[in-house]
C-alpha positions in Angstrom: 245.7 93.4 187.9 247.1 93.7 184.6 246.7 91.9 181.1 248.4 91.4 178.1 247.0 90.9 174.9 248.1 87.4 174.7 246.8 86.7 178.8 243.8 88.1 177.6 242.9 86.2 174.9 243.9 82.8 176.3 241.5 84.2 179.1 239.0 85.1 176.9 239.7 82.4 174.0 239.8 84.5 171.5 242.8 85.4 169.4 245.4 87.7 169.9 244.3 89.2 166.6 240.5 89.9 168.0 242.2 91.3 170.9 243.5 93.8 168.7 240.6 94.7 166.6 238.2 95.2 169.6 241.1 97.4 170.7 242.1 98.8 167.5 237.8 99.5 167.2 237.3 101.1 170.7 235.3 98.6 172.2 238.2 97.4 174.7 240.6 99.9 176.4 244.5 99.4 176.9 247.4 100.7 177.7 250.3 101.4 175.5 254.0 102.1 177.2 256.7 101.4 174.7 255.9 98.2 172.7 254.1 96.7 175.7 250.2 96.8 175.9 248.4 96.5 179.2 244.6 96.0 179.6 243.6 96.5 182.8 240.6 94.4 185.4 238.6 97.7 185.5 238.7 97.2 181.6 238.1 93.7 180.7 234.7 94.2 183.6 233.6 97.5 182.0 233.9 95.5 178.6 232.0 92.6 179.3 229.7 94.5 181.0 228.9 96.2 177.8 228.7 92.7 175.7 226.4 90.9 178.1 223.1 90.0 176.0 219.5 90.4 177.5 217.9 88.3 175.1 214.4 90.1 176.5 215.6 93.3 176.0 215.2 94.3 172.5 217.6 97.5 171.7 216.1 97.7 168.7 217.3 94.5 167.1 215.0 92.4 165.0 215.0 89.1 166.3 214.7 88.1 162.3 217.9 89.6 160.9 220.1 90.2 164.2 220.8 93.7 162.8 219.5 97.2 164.6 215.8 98.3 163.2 
C-alpha cells in the first residue's frame, strides 16, 4: 500500500507541510513520479520505527534539557 502526502498526514495527524519537511529532511522516504509523491507501508513502518521513544534508554540525552550530551 501506498500514501500520499495528504493520506499520510490525516493518518498521522500532522500537516501536509510536516510531511514535507520530514521528507524534505530525510527522515521519511517517498516516491516522486511526475508531480505525484508516494510514501510507501515499508516506509511509514521503517519511520516510526526509528521515532519510537525508550524513555529508559538514554542515547545520550539529558533528561534536563532534552538535547544530546
Amino acid at each position: 500500500m501506498t500514501y500520499t502526502r495528504e493520506q499520510l498526514a490525516r493518518q498521522l495527524t500532522l500537516s501536509v507541510k510536516t510531511i514535507d519537511r520530514l521528507i524534505l529532511r530525510g527522515q521519511l522516504k517517498a516516491l516522486k513520479i511526475g508531480r505525484s509523491v508516494r510514501i510507501s507501508q515499508d516506509q511509514l513502518d521503517e519511520f516510526l520505527k526509528r521515532s519510537i521513544y525508550d524513555p529508559f534508554e538514554n542515547n545520550g540525552v539529558s533528561i534536563s534539557t532534552g538535547f544530546n550530551l
